[in-house]
N, C-alpha and C positions, 0 to 999 in steps of 0.2 A: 027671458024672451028676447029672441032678437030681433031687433030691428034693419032693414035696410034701408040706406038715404034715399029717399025721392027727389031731393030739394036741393041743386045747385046755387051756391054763397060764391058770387066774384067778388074777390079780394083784392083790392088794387095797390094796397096801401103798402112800404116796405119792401118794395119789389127792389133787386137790382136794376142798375141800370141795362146789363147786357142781359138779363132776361128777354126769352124768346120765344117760339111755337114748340108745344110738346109732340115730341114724337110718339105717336100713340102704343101703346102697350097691349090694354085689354086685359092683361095678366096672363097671354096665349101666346108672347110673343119665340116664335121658333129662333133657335139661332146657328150658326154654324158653326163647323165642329172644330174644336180649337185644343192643342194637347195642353195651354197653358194658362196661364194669367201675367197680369205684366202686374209685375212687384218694386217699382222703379220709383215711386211714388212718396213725399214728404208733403202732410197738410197745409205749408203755403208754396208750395211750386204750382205753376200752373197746367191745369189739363191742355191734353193738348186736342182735342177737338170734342165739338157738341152729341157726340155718340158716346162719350166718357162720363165714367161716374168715379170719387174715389171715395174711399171709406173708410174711414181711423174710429179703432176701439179704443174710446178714451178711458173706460173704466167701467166694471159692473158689468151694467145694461147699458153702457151711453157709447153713442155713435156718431162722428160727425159726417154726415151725407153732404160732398158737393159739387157741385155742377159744373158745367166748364162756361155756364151763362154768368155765376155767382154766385148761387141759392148757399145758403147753409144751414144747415139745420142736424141741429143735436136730439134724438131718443132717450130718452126715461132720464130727461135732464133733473136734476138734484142740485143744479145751481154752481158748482164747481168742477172747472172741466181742465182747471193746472193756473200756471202763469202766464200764458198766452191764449193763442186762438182767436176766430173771428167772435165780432156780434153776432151769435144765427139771424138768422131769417123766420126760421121756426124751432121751437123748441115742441116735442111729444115727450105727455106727463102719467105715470100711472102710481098712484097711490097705494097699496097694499103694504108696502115700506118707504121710512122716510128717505132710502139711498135713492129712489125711483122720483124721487120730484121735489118741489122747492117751492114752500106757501107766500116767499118776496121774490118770484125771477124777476130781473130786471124789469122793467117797465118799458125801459126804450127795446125790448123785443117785439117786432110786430106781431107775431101771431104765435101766442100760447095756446096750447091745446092741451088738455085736458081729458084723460081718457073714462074719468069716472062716472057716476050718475053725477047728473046737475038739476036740483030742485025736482028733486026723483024720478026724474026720464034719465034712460039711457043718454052717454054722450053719442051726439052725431057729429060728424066732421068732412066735408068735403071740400076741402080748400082749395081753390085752382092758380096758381101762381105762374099758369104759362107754359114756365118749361119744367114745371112738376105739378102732379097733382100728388093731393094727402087725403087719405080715405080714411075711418076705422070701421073694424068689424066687431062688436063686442064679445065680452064672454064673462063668465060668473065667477066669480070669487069665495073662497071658504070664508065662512063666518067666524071671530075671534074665541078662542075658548071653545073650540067644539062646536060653535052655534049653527045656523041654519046657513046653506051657501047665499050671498048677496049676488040678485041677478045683473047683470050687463054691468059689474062693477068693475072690468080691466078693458081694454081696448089693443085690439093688434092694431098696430098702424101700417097700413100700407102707402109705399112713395110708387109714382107710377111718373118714370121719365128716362129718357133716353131710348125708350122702345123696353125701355127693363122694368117688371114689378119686384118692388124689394120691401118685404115684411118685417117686420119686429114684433116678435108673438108677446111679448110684455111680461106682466108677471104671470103665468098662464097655469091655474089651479086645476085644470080640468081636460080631461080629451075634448076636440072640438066635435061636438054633431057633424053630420052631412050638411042640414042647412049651413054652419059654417063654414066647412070648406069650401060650399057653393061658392059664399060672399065671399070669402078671403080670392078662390079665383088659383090661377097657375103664378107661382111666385120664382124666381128665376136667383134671388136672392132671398136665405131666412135666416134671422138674427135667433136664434134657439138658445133657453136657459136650460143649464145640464148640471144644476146643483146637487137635483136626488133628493130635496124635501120639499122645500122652501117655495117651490114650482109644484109643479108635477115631478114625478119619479122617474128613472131613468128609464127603464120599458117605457114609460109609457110616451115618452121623450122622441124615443125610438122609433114605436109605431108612429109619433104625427111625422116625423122628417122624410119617413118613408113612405107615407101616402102624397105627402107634398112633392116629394123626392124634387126639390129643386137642384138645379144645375152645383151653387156653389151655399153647402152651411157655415153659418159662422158661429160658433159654441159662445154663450158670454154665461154670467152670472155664476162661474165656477171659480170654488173659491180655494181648492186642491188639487193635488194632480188627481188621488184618486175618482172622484166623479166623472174627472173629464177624462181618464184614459177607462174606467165602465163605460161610458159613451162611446168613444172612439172603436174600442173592441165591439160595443153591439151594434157600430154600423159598419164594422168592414167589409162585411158577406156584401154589400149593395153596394160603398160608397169608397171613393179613394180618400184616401186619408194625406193631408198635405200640411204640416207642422211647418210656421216660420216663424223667424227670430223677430221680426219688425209687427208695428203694430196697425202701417196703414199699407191697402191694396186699389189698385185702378180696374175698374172692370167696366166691358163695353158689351155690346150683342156679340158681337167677332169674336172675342176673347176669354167666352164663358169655356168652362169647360168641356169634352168630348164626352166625359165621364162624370156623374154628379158624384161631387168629392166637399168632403168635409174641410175647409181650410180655419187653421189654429193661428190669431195673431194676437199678440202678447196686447195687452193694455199698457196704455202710455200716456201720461198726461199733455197737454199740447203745453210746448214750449214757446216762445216770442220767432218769430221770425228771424233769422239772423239778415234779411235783407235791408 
């Protein structure tokens, strides 16, 4: 059963310092039509203005999302994200496998979130950090061994900043209802698992990105070419297909694409800064 938050949690604690007012989103946000993306981008250079988001595939399902205020935050953290890299800000955690989350994350991380049940309610999460907000929307889980599905046991997380919504559908065992979609909302960014079992299957992978049909997909949790070029062939009737060798990209409202297009970046672990 799902739940929607009623109940706004200000979080003050952990912020950056150059945290700021969020440009609101909604999940409707239109944008102008742009032929490209700027791919110019390494995870310690800095953004160059507060309408920027960048986004590095560190691995799997892990992503680090950040801001040109400061925020950083890693998805389906597992606790190891290379030799470098920030302290996030927020770490998003979904349980169905142990590569998707970490029973010791740091403790000096302000805000761990957690997508599973907690003392058997559904997780809720509405986190406001300012110049992001963190929602999730839940969804059910197959039970081990054949058992019976576990309800509201994965969490999509959605970040809502820069005038952008950007999803990470998690480990994601099931098509989502209509109610879902509702709460998930227009997503402008989707982080989609295209493994072909271990998720959902490739159809049916398919049909969610194309009812979401956001502006730019980002394929993770493939662990071959084969799944991820099934994928790529069954979205090319709808969506441009855009393969690059790096593993982080900047993307703003201005710079989404004209065309909703599947972009392919390599996972990479974060390295030390050389500065």
């Amino acid at each position: 059963m799902l739940r929607l938050t009623l109940a706004v949690a200000l979080v003050t604690v952990g912020l950056p310092a150059l945290a700021q007012d969020r440009m609101p989103s909604h999940c409707i946000a239109i944008a102008d039509a742009s032929p490209e993306l700027v791919w110019r981008a390494a995870w310690s250079d800095p953004l160059p203005d507060a309408e920027t988001v960048r986004i590095s595939y560190v691995d799997h399902s892990m992503y680090l999302i950040q801001t040109e205020g400061g925020l950083d935050v890693i998805t389906d953290f597992n606790g190891f994200t290379g030799s470098g890299g920030p302290r996030p800000d927020v770490v998003t955690m979904n349980n169905s496998h142990s590569s998707h989350w970490t029973a010791i994350p740091d403790p000096s991380i302000p805000n761990i979130l957690e997508g599973w049940r907690q003392e058997g309610a559904p997780a809720d999460h509405y986190l406001d950090l300012g110049e992001m907000l963190v929602r999730n929307v839940t969804t059910d889980v197959r039970g081990g061994f054949g058992g019976d599905r576990i309800t509201d046991n994965n969490s999509i997380f959605i970040f809502e900043v820069a005038g952008l919504c950007i999803g990470h559908l998690g480990h994601l065992h099931h098509e989502p209802s209509d109610e879902t979609y509702a709460a998930i909302g227009r997503l402008d960014v989707v982080m989609a698992a295209v493994d072909g079992g271990m998720t959902v299957d490739i159809p049916t992978m398919i049909r969610i990105v194309k009812r979401l049909r956001s502006s730019v997909v980002l394929p993770m949790h493939w662990f071959s070419g084969p799944s991820l070029e099934r994928f790529l062939v069954g979205v090319s009737d709808e969506f441009a297909v855009d393969v690059r060798d790096g593993s982080e990209m900047e993307v703003s409202l201005r710079t989404l694409p004209s065309r909703p297009t599947v972009v392919v970046l390599q996972p990479g672990f974060l390295a030390p800064s050389l500065d």
